[in-house]
N, C-alpha and C positions, 0 to 999 in steps of 0.2 A: 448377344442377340439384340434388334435393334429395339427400344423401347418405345412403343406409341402412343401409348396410353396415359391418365392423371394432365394436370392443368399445362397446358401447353406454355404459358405465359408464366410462371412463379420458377421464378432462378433455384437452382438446388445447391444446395454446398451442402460438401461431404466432410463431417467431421469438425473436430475447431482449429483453429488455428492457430500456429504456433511459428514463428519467426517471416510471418507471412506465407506459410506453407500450406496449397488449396491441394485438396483431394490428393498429395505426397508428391505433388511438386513446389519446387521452390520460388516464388515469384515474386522474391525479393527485389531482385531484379527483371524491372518488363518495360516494357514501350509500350501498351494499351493498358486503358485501367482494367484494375482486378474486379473490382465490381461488374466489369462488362464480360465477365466469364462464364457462361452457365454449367453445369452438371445435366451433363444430356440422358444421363440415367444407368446406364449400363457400367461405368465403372472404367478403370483404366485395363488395359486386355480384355475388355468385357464383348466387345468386338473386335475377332482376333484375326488380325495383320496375317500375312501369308508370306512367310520368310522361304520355303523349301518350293517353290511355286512347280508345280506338273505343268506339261502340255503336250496334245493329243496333232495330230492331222486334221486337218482342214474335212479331208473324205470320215475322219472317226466325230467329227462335230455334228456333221450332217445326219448320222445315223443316229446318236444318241443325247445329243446337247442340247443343239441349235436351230430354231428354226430361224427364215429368212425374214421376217419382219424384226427378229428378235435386235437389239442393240447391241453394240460392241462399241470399247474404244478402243483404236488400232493407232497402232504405233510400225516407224519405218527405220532403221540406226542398220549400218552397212551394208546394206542389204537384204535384209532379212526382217520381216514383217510378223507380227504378232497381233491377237485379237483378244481382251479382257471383256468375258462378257459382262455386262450390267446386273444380268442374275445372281453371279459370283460378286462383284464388287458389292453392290446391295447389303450383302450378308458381313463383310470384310474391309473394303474401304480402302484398305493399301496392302500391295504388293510389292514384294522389297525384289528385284530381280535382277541380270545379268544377262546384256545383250553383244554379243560381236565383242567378250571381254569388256565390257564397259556397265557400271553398277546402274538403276538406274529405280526410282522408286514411283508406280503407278496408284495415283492417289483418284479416288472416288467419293462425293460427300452426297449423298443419298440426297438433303436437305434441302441443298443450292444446287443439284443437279449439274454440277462442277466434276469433271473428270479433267485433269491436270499431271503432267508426266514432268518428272524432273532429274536432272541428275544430281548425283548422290554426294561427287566430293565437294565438300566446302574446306575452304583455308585450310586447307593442305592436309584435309582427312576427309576418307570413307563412312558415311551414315547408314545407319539403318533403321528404320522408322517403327512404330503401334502407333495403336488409334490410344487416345488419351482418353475416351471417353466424355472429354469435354468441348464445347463449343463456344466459338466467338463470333459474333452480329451471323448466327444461324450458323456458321459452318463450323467445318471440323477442323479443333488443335492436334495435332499430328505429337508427339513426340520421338525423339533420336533416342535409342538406345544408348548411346555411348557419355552425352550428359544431362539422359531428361529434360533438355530446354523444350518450351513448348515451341510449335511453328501453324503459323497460321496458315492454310491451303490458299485460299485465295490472295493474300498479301504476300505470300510465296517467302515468308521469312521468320526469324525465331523475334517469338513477343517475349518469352519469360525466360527464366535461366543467363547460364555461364553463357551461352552464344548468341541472346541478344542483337538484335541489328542485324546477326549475317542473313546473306540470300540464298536460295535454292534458283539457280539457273533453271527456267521454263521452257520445257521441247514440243518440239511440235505432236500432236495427235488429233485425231481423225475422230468425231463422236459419227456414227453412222449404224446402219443396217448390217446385218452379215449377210444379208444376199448382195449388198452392196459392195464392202468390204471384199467379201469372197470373190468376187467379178475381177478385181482389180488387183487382190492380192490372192493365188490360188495354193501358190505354197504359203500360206499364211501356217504359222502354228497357232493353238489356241489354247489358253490356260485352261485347264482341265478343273473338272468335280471332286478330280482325288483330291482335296486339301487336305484331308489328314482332321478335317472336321465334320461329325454329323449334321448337315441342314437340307431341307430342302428347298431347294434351288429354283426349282420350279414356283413355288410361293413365292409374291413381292408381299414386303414384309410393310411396303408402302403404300400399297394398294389405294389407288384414290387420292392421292396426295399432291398428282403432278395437275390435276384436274383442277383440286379445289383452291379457294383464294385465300384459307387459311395458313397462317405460318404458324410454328412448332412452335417457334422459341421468338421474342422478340428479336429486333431489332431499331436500330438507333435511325435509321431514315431512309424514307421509301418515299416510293413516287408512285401515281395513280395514272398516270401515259396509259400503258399496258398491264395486261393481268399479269397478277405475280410470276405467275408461272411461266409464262412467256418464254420461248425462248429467243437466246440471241447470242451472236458472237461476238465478242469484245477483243479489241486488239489496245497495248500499250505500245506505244513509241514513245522516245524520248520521254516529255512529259505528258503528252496530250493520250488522250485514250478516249474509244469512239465503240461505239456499241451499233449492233447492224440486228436489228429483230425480225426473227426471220417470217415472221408475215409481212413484214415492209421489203426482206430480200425476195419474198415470192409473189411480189407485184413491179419487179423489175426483172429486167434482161439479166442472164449470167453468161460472163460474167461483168461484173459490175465495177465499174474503176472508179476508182478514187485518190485521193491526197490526204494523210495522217500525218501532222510535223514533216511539210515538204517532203514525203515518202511517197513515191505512187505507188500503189498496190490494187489489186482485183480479190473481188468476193465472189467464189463458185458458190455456188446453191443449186442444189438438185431438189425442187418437190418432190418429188417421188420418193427418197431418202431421209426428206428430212436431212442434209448434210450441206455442212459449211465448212467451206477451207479459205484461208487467205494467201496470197502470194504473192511477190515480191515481182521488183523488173527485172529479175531473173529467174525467176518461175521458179524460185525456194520458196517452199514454205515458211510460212511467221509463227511462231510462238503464239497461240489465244486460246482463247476462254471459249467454252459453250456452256451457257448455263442459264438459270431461268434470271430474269430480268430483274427482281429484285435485290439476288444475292449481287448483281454486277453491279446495281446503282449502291445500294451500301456503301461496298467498298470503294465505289469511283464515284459521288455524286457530282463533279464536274464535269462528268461524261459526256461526251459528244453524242448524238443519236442519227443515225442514219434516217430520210422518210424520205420514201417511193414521191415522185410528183406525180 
């Protein structure tokens, strides 16, 4: 369950350490310092991952889930469309699942308001993810079942452990409305309540969080542009990477063109939805981030910024 409460700001470590072994991972080996790891409170499966994932109709959402302001993040892989509500992620964080035969693991960090989809094989093996319980510059270390490396969501790759360095390929998803969502995708499936865990779902367990300018847990550099909470969409290319805030994208025309690393691409924004997609000169979608403006500049403080004229 997610913990909110005690000093926002004082790092936790769990237990002592022994061969450089934090909360019963090994991070002897890491690419970010260990000191920049917090104890987010609840424990390693303390927030439990969703490995056997249900899902219901789109028409059984409507009657008992979902209403249509409610958030979703939807995802599209051979045709067939699926919808993770934010209610559910909230409480869980990652979904290990299996789309069109292809593995694929839906990651959620409540904190940095980061929902990120990725698939699952690295170097020539199948992963399976928990939430670690712990966090790095605010967000969620994700761990793999198979060799407890840590992996950081947003840097989309393993910081500690045997698998160091590797990447998790990033796919496209959709943060949006489910009246939204549902418009456009009507055979959508939708992960379902049954998770095989008591919560309710209907409680945000965040309540007030995405509003206020407080952050949980430090981090290492932030910028006062925008409120934290901000949202916006970040796209990488090549090297260069560029952040589009969506009340700068909702004082422009959509959609909105641009050049990232000589790439022309276009930014949809719907007000109405609240929803941002980017896409390419051939109308694929691109791999990015929706998330609140602080957890983006962290990780990318080089970042480019989109501003309306």
């Amino acid at each position: 369950m997610p913990m909110l409460t005690g000093n926002y700001l004082l790092k936790g470590l769990c237990g002592l350490f022994s061969l450089l072994v934090l909360c019963g991972f090994d991070t002897s080996r890491h690419s970010i310092p260990v000191d920049d790891i917090y104890d987010g409170g609840p424990g390693k499966d303390g927030i439990p991952a969703i490995v056997q994932p249900k899902f219901i109709s789109a028409e059984e959402a409507d009657q008992s889930l979902l209403k249509k302001k409610d958030r979703v993040l939807g995802i599209v892989h051979k045709g067939q469309s699926r919808a993770y509500p934010i209610k559910i992620l909230n409480w869980h964080e990652i979904v290990n699942d299996r789309i069109g035969g292809d593995s694929r693991v839906v990651t959620y960090c409540p904190l940095c308001g980061t929902g990120m989809v990725f698939d699952t094989h690295v170097s020539g093996r199948k992963l399976t993810f928990g939430v670690s319980g712990l966090l790095y510059q605010s967000d969620m270390l994700l761990y793999d079942h198979q060799t407890e490396s840590l992996w950081s969501q947003i840097k989309s790759e393993a910081v500690t452990g045997s698998m160091t360095g590797a990447r998790l390929r990033l796919l496209p998803s959709t943060h949006t409305n489910w009246e939204s969502w549902k418009a456009r995708h009507p055979d959508t499936l939708v992960l379902s309540e049954d998770t095989g865990y008591r919560r309710n779902y209907d409680q945000d367990p965040y309540e007030g969080y995405e509003t206020s300018e407080r952050l949980m847990f430090g981090v290492n550099t932030t910028n006062r542009k925008y409120h934290p909470k901000e949202k916006v969409i970040g796209v990488e290319i090549g090297k260069v990477t560029k952040a589009y805030p969506f009340s700068e994208l909702s004082k422009a025309e959509s959609p909105l063109k641009d050049v990232v690393a000589k790439k022309p691409i276009q930014i949809f924004y719907d007000r109405k939805s609240m929803t941002a997609i980017i896409r390419d000169e051939q109308n694929q979608e691109v791999p990015s981030v929706v998330g609140f403006w602080f957890a983006w500049y962290t990780f990318h403080p080089e970042t480019l910024v989109f501003s309306a004229k």
